[in-house]
mmCIF file as Biopython writes it, N, C-alpha, C and O atoms, coordinates in Angstrom:
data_model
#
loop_
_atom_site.group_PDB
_atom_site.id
_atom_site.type_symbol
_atom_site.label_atom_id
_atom_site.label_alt_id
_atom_site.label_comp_id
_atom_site.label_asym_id
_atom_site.label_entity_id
_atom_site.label_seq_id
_atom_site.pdbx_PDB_ins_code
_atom_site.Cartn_x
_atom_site.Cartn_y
_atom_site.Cartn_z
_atom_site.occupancy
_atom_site.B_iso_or_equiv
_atom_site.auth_seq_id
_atom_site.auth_asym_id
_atom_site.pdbx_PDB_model_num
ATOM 1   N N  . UNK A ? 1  ? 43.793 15.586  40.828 1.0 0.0 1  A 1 
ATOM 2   C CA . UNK A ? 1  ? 44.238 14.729  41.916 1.0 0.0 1  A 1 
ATOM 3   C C  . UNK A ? 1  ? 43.465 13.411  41.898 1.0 0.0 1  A 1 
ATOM 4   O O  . UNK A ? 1  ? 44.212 12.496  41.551 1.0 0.0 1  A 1 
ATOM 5   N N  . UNK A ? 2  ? 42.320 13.042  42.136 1.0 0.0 2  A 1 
ATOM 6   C CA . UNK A ? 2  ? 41.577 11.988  42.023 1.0 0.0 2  A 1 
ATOM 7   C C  . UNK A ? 2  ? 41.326 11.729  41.134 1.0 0.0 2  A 1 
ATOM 8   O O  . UNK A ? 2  ? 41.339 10.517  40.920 1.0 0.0 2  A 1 
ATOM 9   N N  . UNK A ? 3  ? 40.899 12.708  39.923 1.0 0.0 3  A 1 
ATOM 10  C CA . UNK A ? 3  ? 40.606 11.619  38.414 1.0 0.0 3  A 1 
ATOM 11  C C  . UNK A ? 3  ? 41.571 10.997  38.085 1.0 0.0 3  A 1 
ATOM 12  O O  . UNK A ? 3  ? 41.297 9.919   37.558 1.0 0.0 3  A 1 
ATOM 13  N N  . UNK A ? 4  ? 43.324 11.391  38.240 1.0 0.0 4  A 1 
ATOM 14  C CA . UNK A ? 4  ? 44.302 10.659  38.130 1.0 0.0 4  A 1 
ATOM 15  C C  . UNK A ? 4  ? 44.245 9.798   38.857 1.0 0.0 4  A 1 
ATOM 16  O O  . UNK A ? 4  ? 44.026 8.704   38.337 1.0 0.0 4  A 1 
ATOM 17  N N  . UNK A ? 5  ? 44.385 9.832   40.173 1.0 0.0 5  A 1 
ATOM 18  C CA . UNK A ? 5  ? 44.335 8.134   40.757 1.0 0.0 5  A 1 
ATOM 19  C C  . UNK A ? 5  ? 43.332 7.469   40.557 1.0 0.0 5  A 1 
ATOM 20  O O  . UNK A ? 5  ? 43.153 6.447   41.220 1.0 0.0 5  A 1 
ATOM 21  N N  . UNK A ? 6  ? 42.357 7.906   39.524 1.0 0.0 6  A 1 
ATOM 22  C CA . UNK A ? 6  ? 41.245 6.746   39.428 1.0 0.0 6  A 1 
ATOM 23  C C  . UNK A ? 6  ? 41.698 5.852   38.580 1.0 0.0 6  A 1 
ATOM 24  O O  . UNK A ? 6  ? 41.684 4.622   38.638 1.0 0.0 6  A 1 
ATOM 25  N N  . UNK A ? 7  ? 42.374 7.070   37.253 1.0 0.0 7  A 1 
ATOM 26  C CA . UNK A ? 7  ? 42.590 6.728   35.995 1.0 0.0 7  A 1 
ATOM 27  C C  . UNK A ? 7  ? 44.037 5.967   36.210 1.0 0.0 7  A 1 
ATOM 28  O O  . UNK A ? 7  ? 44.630 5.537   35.220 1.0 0.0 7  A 1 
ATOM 29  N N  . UNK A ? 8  ? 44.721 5.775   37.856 1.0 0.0 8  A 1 
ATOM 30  C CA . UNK A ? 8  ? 46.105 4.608   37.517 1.0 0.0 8  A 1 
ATOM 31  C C  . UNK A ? 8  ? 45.359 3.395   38.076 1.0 0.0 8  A 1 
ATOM 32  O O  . UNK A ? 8  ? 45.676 2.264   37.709 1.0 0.0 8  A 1 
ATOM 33  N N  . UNK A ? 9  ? 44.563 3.565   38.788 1.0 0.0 9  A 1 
ATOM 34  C CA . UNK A ? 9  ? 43.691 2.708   39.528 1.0 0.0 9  A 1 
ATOM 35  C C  . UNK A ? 9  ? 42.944 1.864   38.153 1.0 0.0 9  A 1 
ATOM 36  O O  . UNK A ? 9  ? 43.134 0.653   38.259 1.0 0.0 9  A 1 
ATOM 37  N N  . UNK A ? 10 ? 42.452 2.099   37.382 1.0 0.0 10 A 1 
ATOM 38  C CA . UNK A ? 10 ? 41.467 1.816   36.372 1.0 0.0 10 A 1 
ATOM 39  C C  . UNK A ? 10 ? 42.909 0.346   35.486 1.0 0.0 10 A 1 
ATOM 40  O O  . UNK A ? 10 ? 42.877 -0.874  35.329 1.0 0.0 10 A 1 
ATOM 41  N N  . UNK A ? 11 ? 44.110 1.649   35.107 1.0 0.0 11 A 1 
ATOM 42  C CA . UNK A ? 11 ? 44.993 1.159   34.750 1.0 0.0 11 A 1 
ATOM 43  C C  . UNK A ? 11 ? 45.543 -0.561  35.273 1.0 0.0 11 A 1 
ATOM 44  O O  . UNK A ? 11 ? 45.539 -1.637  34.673 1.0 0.0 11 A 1 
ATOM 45  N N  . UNK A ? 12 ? 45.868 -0.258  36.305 1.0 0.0 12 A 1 
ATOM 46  C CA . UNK A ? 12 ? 46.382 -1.434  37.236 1.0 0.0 12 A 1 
ATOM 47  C C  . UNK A ? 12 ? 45.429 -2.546  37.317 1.0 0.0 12 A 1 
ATOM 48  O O  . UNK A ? 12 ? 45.912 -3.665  37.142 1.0 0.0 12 A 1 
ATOM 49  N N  . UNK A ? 13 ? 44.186 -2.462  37.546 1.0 0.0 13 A 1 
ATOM 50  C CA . UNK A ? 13 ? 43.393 -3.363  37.347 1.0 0.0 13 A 1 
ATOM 51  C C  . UNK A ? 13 ? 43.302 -3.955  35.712 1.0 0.0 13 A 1 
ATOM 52  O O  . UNK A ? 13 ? 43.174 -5.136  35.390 1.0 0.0 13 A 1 
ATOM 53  N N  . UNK A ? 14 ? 43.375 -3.131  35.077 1.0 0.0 14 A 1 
ATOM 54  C CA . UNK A ? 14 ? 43.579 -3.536  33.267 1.0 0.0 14 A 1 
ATOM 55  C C  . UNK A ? 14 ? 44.629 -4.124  33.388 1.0 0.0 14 A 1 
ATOM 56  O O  . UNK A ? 14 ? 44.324 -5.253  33.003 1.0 0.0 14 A 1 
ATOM 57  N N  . UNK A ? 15 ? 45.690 -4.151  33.663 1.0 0.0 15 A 1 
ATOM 58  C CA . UNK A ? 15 ? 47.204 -5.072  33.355 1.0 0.0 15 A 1 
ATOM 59  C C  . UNK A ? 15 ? 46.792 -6.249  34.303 1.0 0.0 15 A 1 
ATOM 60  O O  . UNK A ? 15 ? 47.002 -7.358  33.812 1.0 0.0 15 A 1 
ATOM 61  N N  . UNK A ? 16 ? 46.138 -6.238  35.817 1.0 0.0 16 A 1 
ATOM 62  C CA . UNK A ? 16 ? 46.115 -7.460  36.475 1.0 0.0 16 A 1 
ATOM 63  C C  . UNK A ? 16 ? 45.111 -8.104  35.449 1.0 0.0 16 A 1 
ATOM 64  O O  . UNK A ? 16 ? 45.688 -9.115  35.050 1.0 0.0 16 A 1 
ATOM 65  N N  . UNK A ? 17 ? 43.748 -7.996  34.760 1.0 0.0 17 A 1 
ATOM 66  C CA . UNK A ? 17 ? 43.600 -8.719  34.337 1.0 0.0 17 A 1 
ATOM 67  C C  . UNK A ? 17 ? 44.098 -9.055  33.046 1.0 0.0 17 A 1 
ATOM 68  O O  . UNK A ? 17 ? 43.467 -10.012 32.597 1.0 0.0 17 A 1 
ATOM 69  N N  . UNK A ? 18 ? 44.750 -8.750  32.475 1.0 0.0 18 A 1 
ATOM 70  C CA . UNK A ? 18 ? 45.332 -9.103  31.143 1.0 0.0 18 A 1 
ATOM 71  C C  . UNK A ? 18 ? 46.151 -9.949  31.205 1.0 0.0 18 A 1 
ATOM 72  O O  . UNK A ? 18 ? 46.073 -10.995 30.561 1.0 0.0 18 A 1 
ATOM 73  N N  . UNK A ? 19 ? 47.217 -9.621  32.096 1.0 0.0 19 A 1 
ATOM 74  C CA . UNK A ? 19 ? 48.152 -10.588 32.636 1.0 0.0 19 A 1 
ATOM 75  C C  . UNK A ? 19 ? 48.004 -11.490 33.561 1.0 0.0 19 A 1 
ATOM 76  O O  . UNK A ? 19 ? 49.067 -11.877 34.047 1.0 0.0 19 A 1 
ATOM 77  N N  . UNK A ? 20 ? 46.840 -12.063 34.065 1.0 0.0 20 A 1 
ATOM 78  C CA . UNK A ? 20 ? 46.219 -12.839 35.007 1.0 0.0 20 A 1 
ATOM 79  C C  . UNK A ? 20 ? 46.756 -13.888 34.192 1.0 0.0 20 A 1 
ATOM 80  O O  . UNK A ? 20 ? 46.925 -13.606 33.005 1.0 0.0 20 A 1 
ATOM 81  N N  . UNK A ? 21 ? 47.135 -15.322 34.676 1.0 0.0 21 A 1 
ATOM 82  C CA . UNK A ? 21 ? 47.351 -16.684 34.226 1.0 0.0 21 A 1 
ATOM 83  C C  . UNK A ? 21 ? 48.466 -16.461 32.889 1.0 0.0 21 A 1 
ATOM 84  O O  . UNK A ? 21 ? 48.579 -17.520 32.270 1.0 0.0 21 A 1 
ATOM 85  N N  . UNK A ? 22 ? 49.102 -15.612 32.448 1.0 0.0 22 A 1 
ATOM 86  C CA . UNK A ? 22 ? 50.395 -15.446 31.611 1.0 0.0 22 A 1 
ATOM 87  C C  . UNK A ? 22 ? 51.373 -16.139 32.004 1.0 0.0 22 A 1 
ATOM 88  O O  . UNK A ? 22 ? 51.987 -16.222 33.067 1.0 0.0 22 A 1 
ATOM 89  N N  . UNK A ? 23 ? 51.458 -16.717 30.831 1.0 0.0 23 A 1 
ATOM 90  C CA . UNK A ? 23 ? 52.824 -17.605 31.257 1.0 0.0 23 A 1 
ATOM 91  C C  . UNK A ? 23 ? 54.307 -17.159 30.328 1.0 0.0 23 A 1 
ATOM 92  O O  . UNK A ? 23 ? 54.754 -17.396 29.206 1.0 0.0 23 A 1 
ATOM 93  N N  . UNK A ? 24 ? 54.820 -16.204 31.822 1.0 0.0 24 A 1 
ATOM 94  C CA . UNK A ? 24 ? 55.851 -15.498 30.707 1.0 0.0 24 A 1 
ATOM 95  C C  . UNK A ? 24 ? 57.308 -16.422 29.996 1.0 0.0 24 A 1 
ATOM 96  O O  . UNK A ? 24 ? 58.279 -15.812 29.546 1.0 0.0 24 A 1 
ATOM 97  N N  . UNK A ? 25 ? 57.232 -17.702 30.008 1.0 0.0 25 A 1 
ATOM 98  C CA . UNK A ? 25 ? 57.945 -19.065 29.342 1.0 0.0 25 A 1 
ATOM 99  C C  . UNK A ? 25 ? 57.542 -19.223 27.976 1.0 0.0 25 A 1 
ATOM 100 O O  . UNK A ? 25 ? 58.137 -19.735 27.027 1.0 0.0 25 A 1 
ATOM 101 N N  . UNK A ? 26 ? 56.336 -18.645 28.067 1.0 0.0 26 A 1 
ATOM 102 C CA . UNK A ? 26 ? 55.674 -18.708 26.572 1.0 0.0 26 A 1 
ATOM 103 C C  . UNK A ? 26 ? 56.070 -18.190 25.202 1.0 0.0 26 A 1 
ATOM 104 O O  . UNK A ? 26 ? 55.822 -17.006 24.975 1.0 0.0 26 A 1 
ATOM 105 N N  . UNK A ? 27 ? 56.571 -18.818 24.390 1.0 0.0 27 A 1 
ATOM 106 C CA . UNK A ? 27 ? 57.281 -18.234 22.994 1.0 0.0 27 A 1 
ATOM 107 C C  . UNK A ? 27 ? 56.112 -17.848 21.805 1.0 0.0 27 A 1 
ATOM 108 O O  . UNK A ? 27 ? 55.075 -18.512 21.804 1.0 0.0 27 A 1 
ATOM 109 N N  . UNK A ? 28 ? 56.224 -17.202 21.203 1.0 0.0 28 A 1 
ATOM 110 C CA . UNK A ? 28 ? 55.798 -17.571 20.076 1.0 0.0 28 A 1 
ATOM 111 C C  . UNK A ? 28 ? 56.077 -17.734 18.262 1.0 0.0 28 A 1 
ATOM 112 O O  . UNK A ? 28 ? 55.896 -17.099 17.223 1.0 0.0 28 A 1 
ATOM 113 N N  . UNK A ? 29 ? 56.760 -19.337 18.859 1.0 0.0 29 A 1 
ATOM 114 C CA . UNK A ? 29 ? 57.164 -19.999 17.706 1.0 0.0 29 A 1 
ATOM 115 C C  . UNK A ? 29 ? 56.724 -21.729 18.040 1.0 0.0 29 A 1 
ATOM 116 O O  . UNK A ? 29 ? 56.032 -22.162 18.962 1.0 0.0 29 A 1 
ATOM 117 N N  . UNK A ? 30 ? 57.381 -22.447 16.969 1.0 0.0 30 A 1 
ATOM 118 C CA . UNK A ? 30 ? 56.326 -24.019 17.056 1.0 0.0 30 A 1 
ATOM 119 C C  . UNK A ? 30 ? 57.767 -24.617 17.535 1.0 0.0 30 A 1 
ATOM 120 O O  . UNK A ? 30 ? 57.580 -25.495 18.377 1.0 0.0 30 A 1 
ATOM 121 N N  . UNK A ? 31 ? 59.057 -24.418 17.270 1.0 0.0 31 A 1 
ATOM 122 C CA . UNK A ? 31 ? 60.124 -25.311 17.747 1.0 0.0 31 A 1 
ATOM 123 C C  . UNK A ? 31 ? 60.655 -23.831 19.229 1.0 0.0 31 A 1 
ATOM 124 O O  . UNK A ? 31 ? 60.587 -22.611 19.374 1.0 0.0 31 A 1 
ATOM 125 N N  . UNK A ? 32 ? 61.119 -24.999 19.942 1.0 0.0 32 A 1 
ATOM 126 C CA . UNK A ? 32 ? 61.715 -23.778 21.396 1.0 0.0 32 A 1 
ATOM 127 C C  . UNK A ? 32 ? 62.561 -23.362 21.165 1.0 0.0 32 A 1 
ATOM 128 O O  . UNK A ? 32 ? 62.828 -22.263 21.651 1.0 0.0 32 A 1 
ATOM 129 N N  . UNK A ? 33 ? 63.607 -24.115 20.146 1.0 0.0 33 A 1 
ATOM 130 C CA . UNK A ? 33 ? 65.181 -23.707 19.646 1.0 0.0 33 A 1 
ATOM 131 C C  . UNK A ? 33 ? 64.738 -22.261 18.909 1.0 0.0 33 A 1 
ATOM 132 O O  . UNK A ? 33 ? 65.373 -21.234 19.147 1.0 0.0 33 A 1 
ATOM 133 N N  . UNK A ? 34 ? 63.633 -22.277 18.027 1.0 0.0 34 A 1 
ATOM 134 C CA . UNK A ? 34 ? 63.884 -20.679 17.403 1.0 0.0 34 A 1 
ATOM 135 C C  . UNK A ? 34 ? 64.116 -19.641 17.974 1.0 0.0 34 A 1 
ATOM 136 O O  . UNK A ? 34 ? 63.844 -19.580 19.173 1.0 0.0 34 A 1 
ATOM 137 N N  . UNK A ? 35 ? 64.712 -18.458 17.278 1.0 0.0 35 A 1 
ATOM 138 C CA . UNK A ? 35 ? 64.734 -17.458 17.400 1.0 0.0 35 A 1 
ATOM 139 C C  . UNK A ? 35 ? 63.745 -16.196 17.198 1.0 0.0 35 A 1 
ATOM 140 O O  . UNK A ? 35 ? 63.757 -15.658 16.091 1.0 0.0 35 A 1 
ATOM 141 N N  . UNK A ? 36 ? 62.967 -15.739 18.112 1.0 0.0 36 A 1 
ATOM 142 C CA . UNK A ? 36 ? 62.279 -14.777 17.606 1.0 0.0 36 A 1 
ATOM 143 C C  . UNK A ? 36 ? 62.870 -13.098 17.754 1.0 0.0 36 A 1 
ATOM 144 O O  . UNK A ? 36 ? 63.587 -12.516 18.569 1.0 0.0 36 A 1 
ATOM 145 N N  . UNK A ? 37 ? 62.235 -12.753 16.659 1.0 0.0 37 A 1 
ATOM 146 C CA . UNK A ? 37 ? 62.801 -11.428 15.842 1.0 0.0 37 A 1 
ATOM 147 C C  . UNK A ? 37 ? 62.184 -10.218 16.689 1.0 0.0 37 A 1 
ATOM 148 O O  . UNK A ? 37 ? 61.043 -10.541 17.018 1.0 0.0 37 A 1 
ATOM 149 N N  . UNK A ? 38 ? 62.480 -9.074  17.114 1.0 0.0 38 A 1 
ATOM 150 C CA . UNK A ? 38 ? 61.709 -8.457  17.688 1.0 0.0 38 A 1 
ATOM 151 C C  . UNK A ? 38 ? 62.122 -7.237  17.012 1.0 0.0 38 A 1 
ATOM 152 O O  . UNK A ? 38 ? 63.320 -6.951  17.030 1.0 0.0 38 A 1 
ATOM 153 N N  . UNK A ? 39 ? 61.110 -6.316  16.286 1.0 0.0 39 A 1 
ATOM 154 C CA . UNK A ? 39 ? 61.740 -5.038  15.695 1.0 0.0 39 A 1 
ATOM 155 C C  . UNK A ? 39 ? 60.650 -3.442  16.106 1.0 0.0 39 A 1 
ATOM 156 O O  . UNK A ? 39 ? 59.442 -3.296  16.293 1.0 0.0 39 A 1 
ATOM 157 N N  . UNK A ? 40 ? 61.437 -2.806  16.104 1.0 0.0 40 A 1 
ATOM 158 C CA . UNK A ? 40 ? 61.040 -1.638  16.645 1.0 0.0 40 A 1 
ATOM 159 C C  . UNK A ? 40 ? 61.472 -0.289  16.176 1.0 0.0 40 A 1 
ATOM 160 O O  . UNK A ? 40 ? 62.560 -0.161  15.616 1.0 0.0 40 A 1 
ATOM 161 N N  . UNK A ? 41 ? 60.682 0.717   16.374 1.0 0.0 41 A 1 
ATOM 162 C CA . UNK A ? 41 ? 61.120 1.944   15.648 1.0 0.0 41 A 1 
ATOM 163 C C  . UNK A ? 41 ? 60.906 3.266   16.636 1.0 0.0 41 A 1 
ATOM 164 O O  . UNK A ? 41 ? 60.336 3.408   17.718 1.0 0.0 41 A 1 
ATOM 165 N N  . UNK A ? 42 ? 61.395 3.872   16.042 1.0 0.0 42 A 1 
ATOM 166 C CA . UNK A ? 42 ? 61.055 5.211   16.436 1.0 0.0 42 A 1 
ATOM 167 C C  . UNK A ? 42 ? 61.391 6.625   15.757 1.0 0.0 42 A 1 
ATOM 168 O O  . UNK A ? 42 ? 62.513 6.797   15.281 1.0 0.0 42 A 1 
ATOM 169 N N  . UNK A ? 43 ? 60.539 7.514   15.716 1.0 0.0 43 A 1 
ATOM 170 C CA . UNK A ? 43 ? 59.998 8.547   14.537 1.0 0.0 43 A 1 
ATOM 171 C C  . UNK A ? 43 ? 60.807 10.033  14.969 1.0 0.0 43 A 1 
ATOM 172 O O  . UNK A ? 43 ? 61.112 10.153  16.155 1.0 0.0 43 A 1 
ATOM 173 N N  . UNK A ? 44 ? 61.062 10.869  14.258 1.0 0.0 44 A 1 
ATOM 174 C CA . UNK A ? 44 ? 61.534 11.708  14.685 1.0 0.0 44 A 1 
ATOM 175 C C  . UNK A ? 44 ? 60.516 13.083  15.695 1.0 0.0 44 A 1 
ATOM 176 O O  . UNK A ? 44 ? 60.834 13.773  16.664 1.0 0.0 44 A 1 
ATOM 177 N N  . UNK A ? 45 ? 59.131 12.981  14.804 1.0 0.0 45 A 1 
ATOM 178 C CA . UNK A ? 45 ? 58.201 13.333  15.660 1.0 0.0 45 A 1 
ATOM 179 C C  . UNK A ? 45 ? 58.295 12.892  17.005 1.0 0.0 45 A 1 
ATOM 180 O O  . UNK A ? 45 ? 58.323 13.773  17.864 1.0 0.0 45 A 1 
ATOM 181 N N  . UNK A ? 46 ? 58.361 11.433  17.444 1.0 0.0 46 A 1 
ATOM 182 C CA . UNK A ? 46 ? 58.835 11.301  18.908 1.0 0.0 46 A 1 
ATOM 183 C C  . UNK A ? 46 ? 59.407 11.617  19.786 1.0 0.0 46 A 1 
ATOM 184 O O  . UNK A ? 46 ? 59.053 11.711  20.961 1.0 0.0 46 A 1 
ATOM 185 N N  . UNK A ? 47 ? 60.584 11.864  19.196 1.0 0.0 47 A 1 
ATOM 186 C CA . UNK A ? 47 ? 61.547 12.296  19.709 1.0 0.0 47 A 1 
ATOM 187 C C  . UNK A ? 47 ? 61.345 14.057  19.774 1.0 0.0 47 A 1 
ATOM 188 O O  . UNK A ? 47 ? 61.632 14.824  20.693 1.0 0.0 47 A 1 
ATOM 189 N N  . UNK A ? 48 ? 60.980 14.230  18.961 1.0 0.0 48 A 1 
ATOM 190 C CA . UNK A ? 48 ? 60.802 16.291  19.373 1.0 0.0 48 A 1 
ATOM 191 C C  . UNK A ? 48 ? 59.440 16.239  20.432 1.0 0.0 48 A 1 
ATOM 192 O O  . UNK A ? 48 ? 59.604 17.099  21.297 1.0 0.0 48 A 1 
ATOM 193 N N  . UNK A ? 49 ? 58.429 15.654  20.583 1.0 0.0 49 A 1 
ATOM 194 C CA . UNK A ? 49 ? 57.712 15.409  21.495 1.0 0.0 49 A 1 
ATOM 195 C C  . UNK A ? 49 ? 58.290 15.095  22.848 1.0 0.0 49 A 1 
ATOM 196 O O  . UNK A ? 49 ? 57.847 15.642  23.858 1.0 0.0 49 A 1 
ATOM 197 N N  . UNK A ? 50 ? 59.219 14.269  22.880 1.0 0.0 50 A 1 
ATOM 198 C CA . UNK A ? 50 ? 60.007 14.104  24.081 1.0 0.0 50 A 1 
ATOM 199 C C  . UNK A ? 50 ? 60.996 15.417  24.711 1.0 0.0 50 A 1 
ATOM 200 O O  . UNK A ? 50 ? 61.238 15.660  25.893 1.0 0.0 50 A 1 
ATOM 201 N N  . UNK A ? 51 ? 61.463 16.152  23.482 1.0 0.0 51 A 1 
ATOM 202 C CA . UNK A ? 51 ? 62.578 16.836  23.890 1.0 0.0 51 A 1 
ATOM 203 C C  . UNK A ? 51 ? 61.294 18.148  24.370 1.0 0.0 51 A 1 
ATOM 204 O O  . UNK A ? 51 ? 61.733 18.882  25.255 1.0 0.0 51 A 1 
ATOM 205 N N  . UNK A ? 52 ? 60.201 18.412  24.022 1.0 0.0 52 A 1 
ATOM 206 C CA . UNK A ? 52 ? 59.380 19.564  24.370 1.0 0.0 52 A 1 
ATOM 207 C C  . UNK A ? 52 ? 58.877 19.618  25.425 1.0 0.0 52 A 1 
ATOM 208 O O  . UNK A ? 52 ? 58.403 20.587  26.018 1.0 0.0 52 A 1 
ATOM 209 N N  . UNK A ? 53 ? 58.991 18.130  25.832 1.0 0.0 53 A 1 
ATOM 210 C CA . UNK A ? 53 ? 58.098 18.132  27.561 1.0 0.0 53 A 1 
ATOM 211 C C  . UNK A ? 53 ? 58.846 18.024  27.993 1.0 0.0 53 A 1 
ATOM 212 O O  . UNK A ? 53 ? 58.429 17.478  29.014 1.0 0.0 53 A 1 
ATOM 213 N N  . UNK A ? 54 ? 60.438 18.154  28.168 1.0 0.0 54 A 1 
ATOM 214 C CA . UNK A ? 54 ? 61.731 18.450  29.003 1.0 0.0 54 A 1 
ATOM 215 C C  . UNK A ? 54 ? 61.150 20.128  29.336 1.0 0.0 54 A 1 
ATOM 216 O O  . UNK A ? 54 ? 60.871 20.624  30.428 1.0 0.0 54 A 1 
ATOM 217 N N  . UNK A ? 55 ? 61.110 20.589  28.308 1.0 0.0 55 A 1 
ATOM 218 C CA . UNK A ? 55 ? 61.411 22.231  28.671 1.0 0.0 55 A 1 
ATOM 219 C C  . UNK A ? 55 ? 60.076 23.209  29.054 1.0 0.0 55 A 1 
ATOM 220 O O  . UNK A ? 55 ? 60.240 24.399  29.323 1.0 0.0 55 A 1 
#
């Protein structure tokens, strides 16, 4: 019960300061017209990890 709310507590303060003064307008590329690429995956291990904490 409490080590968890310490540990979202701990959390929340980590994202306020990380994201303190972010400027989410911010690209990262040198012209504004580009396009940035964003790629991502996911493993089949993941996915059986997901389907095991359903059941």
């Amino acid at each position: 019960c409490c080590k968890l709310e310490s540990q979202v507590q701990a959390e929340e303060r980590l994202l306020k300061t990380l994201f303190t003064g972010y400027n989410k307008l911010s690209r990262p590329v040198i012209n504004s017209s580009d396009t940035v690429l964003v790629h991502f995956g996911l493993s089949i291990a993941q996915l059986v990890d997901v389907v095991r904490a359903r059941y």
